[in-house]
C-alpha positions, 0 to 999 in steps of 0.5 A: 555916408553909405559909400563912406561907411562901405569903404572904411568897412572894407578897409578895416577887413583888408587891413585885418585880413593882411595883419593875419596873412602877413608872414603866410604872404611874405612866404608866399613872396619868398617861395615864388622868388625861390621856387627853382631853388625850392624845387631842387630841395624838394626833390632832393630831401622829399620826393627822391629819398621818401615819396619815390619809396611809395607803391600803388595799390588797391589798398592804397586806393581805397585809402584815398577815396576814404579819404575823400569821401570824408572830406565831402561828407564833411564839407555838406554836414558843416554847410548845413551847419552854418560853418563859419570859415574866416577869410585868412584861413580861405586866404592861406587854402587859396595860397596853398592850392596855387602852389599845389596846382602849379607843381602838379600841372605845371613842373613836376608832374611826372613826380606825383604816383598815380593811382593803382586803378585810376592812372589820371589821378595822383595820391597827393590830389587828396591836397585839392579836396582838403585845401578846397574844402573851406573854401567852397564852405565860404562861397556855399556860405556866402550864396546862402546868405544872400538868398535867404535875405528877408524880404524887408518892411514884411509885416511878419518880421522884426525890426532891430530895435536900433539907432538910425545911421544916417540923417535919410532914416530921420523921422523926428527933424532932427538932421538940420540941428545935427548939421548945424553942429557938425558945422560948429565942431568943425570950425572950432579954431582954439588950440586945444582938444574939443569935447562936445556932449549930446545929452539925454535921457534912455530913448531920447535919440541920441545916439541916432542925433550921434550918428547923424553928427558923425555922417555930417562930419565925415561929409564936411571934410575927407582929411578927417580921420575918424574913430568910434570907440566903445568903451563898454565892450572892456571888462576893466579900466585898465583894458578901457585904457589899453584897448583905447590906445591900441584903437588909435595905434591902428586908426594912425598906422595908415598916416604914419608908423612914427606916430602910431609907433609913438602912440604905442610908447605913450600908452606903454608909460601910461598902463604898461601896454606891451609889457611882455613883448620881448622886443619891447623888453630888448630895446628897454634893457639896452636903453632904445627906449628913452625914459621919458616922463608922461608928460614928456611923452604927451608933449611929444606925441601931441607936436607929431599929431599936430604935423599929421595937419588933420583933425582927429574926431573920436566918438564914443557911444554907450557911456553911460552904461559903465560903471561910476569908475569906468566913466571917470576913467574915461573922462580922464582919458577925454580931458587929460590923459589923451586930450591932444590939441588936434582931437575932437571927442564927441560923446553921448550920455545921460546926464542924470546917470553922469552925475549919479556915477560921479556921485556915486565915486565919491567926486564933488560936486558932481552936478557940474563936473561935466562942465569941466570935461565938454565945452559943448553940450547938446540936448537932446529933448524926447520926441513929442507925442505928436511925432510919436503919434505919426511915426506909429502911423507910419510904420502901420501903414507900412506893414498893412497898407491894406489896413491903411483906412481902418488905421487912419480911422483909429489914429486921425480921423477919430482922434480929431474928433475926440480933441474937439470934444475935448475928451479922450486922450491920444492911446499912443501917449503912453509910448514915451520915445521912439524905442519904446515905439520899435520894441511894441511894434516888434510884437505888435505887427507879427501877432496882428499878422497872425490874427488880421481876419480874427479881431477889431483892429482898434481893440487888438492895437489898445490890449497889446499896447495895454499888456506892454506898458501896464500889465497889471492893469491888462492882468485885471481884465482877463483874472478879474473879468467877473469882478470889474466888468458887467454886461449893459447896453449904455445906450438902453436900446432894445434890440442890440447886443449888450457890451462889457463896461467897468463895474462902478467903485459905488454900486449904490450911487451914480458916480460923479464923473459927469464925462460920458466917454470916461468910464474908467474914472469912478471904475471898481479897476481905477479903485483897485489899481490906486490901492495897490499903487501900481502907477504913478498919477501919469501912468493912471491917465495912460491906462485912463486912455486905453481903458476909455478908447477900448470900451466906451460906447461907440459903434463898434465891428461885430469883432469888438471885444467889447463883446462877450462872444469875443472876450476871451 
């Protein structure tokens, strides 16, 4: 999949890069067929009758090194920039000082006026700094970047909150499942369009089950032409259609120019693509365009796609971040409007904001309209605890393997005790899906960093994680110190430092809660927090957890902020 990616990323860079240079290139072509020709035009209109003209001087001189002077101060102060030069503008410069080179050295070289006081150098050899000048901006660019690459899996940098790309990064076992479907799609024998759903909620991991899919596809068959399409880069449903159709005019152009050609004309009858192209204009004003009905012209383009004998597979991601009219018009587009027989969509999406859009629009029984539209729906079930609990373990082990024992400490050793005991529940609980794990690792690890040699491990790793899902309850435990904690030694033994506990909801009786770990239940906090209704029953329990993990009675380091010296 990775040779796979690197290729088709460098064929739609060449591909792009040639659509922009296709004149300069056909000039280029003609010029060298020409250049004997060319060479007598020059020198009969330009070197002759006006360059011949010119005169050396010192005046003329200082000009020049002005000139170049500029043209170096200017090339460092945009490298320091970070001045983006595009590869057709390199491209067209590389052209350019060829040609330059090759009449300078090669035939006219006793046409060009030297300098005043410098007989070697000719005036126009302003042209080799000017022309050189982007492109030593993008070789200075490009060894830039590449040394000031991060070091990767350092424990002060950010991850990119991001799906997985390929079935090796799969850290919940979900490849198997995502090849035993690729393999169902690609057997899928009917005669018609296929569209396969993978469903789930915000963080479920479909979109990296999507990719994984894709990669297993791609793997299973090279004749496979492949299109990823994202419909939410568009602002319009017209421009969701038209950049939907150009996306395959230019993904076909490379199997046949009658098709894509083809593809054009479709989409022209279904939004007006094109419409102010003036060729297209002479062709439809001399009746070359036939006028053909839509459905005539889906008939057509559906028997040419067929004789391309490949199956065309179309993934389209973050569809469920449109709007209900959007999503509908791209339902259309899936079902009827493009659903070519030998097309196979594969779309992710979340069903509950699927129906609510559908709802939303005004359509019927929204609830099973997707059945209309996927003959396949895959669900996608959120991460179990268990494998959020180990991918966090994992990713601390990763970017402090000093810390590895104090980590397996925290997150294994002591969690099986605790089960055994049948009282404190697992901290990571409250991390619902394997984004939510990136996101607070992302300011977990460099804050940590920042901080290793300062704090418990344990205590740090809990407050963060409590001020990144609950920080009303985090914000009562700094604002209202005074109010919800108290000083006492639990364990009643002379001689130790006493430790901060929640103050109790009843001063005047013993609570009732019999569990000697659980001290949030019963606590002033739990009180305050139910009469605001700041959480949900689930969200208490999380915030039950972390309370309970950061502050019942257990030998704790010196750095432990169950301390008053370290609570601030």
């Amino acid at each position: 999949m990775r040779y796979y990616n690197l290729l088709t990323s460098v064929k739609s860079r060449l591909f792009r890069l040639l659509s922009e240079l296709k004149y300069p290139l056909l000039f280029s072509l003609a010029a060298l067929l020409f250049i004997d020709a060319l060479t007598r035009i020059y020198l009969d209109y330009i070197a002759n009758p006006i360059l011949s003209k010119f005169t050396s001087s010192v005046f003329a001189d200082g000009l020049f090194f002005g000139i170049a002077i500029y043209v170096i101060v200017s090339l460092i102060t945009k490298f320091r920039k970070g001045y983006y030069v595009k590869g057709s503008h390199v491209v067209m410069c590389t052209i350019g000082l060829f040609f330059y080179v090759y009449f300078r050295f090669c035939t006219l070289t006793n046409l060009f006026r030297p300098f005043y006081s410098i007989d070697s150098l000719k005036y126009t050899d302003v042209f080799l700094f000017l022309l050189a000048h982007p492109i030593l901006l993008k070789l200075f660019s490009f060894f830039k970047s590449k040394a000031s690459v991060p070091l990767a899996g350092s424990a002060g940098s950010f991850s990119a909150v991001n799906p997985i790309k390929s079935k090796s990064e799969d850290v919940l076992g979900r490849a198997s499942r995502a090849q035993r479907l690729s393999v169902e799609i690609r057997n899928y024998k009917a005669s018609e369009s296929l569209a396969v759903g993978v469903v789930g909620e915000w963080g479920s991991g479909k979109t990296s089950f999507f990719y994984m899919v894709k990669e297993s596809i791609v793997e299973g068959n090279d004749r496979n032409i492949i299109i990823d399409f994202n419909p939410w880069l568009n602002i319009s449903i017209d421009s969701i259609v038209e950049d939907f159709f150009k996306t395959l005019e230019k993904s076909l152009e490379g199997y046949s120019l009658n098709i894509a050609r083809t593809v054009r004309e479709y989409a022209h009858n279904v939004v007006g693509l094109h419409k102010n192209n003036f060729a297209d204009a002479l062709l439809k004003g001399s009746d070359l365009i036939l006028d053909l009905s839509l459905i005539e012209r889906f008939n057509l383009l559906n028997n040419l796609l067929k004789k391309l004998n490949r199956r065309v597979y179309i993934f389209i991601d973050d569809f469920d971040r449109l709007q209900p009219n959007e999503i509908f018009e791209t339902l259309k587009l899936i079902r009827n409007t493009a659903g070519f027989d030998s097309f196979t969509y594969v779309v992710a999406y979340d069903r509950d904001y699927l129906v609510e859009s559908l709802e939303r629009y005004g359509i019927p029984k929204a609830n099973t309209f997707s059945d209309k539209i996927f003959q396949i729906e895959v669900e996608i079930l959120p991460a179990t605890t268990e494998q959020i609990h180990g991918h966090v373990i994992k990713i601390l082990t990763g970017a402090f393997p000093s810390s590895e024992r104090e980590i397996s400490a925290f997150f294994i050793e002591r969690y099986k005790l605790l089960a055994k005991l049948g009282t404190l529940r697992n901290v990571t609980a409250s991390l619902r899906n394997i984004r939510d794990v990136e996101r607070f690792m992302n300011s977990f690890i460099p804050d940590y960093n920042a901080v290793v040699n300062e704090v418990l491990f344990q205590d740090y790793f809990i407050l963060k994680l409590l001020k990144f899902k609950y920080y009303t309850a985090y914000s009562f435990l700094f604002s209202y110190k005074e109010d919800l904690l108290t000083l006492e030694d639990l364990n009643r033994a002379q001689g130790k430092t006493p430790k901060y506990i929640l103050k109790r909801a009843d001063s005047n009786e013993k609570s009732k809660n019999k569990n000697h770990y659980d001290i949030f239940t019963g606590s002033l906090l739990e009180f305050f927090l139910k009469s605001g209704r700041s959480y949900t029953e689930s969200e208490l329990n999380d915030v039950r957890a972390l309370i309970n993990n950061l502050l019942f009675d257990e030998q704790k380091g010196t750095l432990s902020i169950v301390y008053e010296a370290n609570y601030s």
